[in-house]
C-alpha positions as CSV (number, residue, x, y, z in Angstrom):
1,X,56.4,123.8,67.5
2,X,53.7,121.5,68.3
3,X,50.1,123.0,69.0
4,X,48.4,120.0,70.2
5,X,47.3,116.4,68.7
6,X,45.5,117.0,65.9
7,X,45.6,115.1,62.2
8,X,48.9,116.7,61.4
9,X,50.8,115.6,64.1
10,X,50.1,111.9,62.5
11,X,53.2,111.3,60.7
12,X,54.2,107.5,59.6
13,X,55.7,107.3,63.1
14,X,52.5,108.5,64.5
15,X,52.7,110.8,67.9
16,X,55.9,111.0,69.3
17,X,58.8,113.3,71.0
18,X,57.4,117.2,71.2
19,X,54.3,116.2,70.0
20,X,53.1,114.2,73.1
21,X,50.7,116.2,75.8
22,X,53.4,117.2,78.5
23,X,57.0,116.6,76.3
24,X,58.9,119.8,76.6
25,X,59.3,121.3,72.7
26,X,63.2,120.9,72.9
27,X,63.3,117.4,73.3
28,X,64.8,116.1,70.3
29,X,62.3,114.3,67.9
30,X,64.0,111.2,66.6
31,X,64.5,108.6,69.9
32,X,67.8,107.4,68.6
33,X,69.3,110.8,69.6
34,X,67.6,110.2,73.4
35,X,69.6,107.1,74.3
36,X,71.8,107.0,77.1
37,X,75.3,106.7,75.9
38,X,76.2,104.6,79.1
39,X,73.6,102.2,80.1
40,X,76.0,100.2,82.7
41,X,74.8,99.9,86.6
42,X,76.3,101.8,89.3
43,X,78.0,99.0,91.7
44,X,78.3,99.2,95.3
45,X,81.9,98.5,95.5
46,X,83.2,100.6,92.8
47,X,84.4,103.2,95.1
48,X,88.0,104.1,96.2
49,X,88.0,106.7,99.3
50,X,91.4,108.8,100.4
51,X,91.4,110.1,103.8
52,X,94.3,112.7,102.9
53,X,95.3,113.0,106.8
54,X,94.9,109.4,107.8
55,X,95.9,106.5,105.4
56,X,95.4,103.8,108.0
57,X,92.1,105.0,107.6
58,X,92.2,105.1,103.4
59,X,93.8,101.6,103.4
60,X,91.4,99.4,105.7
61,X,87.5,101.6,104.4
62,X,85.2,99.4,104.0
63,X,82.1,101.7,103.2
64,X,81.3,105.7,102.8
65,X,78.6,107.4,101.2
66,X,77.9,110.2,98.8
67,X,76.3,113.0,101.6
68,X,72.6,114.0,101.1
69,X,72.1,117.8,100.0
70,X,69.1,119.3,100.6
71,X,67.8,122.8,99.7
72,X,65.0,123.9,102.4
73,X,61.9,125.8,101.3
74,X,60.8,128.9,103.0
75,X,57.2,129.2,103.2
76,X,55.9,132.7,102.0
77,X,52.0,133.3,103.4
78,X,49.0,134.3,101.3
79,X,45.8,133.8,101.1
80,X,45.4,130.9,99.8
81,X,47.8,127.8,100.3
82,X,51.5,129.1,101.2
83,X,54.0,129.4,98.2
84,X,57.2,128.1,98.8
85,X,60.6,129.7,97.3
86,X,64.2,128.2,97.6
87,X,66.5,129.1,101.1
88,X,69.4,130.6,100.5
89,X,72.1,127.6,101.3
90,X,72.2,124.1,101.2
91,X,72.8,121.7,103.9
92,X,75.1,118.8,103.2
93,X,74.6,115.4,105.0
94,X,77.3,114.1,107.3
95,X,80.2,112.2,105.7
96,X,80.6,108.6,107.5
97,X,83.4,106.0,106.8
98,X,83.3,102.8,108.0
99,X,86.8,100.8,108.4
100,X,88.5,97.8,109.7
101,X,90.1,98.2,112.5
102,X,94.2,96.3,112.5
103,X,95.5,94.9,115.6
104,X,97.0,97.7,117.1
105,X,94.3,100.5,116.7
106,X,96.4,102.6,114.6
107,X,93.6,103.9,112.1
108,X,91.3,104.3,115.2
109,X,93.7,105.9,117.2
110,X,94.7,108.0,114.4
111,X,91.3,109.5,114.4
112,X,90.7,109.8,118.3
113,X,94.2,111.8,118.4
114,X,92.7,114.0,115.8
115,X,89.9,114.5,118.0
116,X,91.8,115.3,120.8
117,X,94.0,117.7,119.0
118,X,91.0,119.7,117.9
119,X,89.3,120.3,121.1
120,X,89.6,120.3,124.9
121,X,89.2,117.0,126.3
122,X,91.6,116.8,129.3
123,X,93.8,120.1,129.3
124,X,94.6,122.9,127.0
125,X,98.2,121.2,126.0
126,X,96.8,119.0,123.4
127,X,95.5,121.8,121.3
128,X,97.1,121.6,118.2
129,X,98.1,125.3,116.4
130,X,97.2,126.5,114.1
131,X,93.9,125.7,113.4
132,X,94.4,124.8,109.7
133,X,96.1,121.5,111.4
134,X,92.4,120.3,112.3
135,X,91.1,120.3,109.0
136,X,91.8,117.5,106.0
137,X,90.6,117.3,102.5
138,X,89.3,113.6,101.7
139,X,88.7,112.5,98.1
140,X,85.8,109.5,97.0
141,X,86.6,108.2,93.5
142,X,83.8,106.7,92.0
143,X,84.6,104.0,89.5
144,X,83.0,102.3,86.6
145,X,82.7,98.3,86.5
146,X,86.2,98.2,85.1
147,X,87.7,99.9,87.9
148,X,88.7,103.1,86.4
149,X,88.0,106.5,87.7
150,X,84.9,108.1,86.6
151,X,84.0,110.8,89.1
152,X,86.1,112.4,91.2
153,X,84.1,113.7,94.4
154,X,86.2,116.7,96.8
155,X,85.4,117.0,100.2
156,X,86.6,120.2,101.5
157,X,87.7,120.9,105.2
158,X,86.7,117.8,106.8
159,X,87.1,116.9,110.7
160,X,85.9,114.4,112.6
161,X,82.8,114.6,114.9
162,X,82.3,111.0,116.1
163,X,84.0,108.2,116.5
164,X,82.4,104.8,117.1
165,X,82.5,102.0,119.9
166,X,84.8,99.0,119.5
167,X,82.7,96.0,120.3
168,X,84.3,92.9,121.8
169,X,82.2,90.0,121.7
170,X,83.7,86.6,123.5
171,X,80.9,85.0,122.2
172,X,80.9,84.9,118.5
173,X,81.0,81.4,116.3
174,X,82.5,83.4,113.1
175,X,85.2,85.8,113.7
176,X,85.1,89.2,111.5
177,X,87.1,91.8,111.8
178,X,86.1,94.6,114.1
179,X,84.8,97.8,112.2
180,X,84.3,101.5,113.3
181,X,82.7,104.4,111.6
182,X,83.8,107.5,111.5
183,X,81.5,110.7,111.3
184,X,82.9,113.6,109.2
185,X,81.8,116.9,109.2
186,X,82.9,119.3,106.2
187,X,82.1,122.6,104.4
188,X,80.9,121.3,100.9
189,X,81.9,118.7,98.5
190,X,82.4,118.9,94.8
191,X,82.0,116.5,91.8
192,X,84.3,116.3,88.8
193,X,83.7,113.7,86.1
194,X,87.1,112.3,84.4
């Protein structure tokens, strides 16, 4: 275990690993054991994202997001300045999903009838029972630049929470497809590497 820099620590490599001010001791001396064994970018469309409940949705994604988590801190009082210590849950960031939108507003419509099945808009009749009907499990594969499947991330109980405008716009000079986004709420999401 290293005690410092002093005329020992001067091998023929001179100061490295443990023996630098501020390495932890259990870093592993020799650098060639440090490398990464994967040193290839992240890209932005290497993703694949399944909607279980909706595949109008699945088929036409354009974009999604891994959710923030955040742990809060809960300030404990002294004397002097406060110390913080960890809360006791984490808070996951919203899940949203932007898609194309075909002709006929299927995939939209498939999500505004699953808001209206999950709440009261108009009348009580379009309630759906049982409530394990207004929930869905949605599934973001991350992939590597060859396309395979890397990680697998599990989003468990989602439902929807917002649903976006559809802009019409007579006066565009390029026509794009229309997009929405959809705004998921869940309980927590889970990451498994293949």
């Amino acid at each position: 275990m290293a005690t410092g820099l002093t005329a020992a620590n001067f091998g023929a490599g001179g100061v490295t690993g443990s023996d630098l001010p501020g390495v932890p001791t259990t870093l592993d001396p020799n650098p060639l054991n440090r490398q990464p064994t994967n040193t290839n970018y992240l890209q932005p469309a290497s993703f694949r994202f399944f909607l279980h409940r909706n595949p109008a949705v699945t088929y036409f994604c354009q974009s999604t997001s891994l959710p923030s988590i955040e742990l809060n801190a809960i300030e404990q009082l002294n004397m002097f300045a406060s110390a913080k210590q960890i809360a006791n849950k984490p808070v996951y960031g919203d899940l949203d999903v932007t898609f194309a939108i075909d002709e006929k507003l299927q995939n939209w419509l498939e999500i505004h009838d699953w808001m209206k099945s999950i709440s009261n808009f108009e009348d009580f009749e379009s309630y759906v029972v049982p409530d394990e009907d207004h929930f869905s499990d949605a599934t973001l594969m991350i992939m590597t630049n060859a396309m395979n499947p890397s990680v697998e991330v599990t989003f468990k109980n989602c439902f929807p929470i917002a649903l976006s405008e559809i802009e019409f716009d007579s006066t565009v000079s390029e026509v794009e497809p229309l997009t929405a986004t959809v705004t998921l709420a869940y309980d927590t999401y889970s990451l498994r590497v293949i």
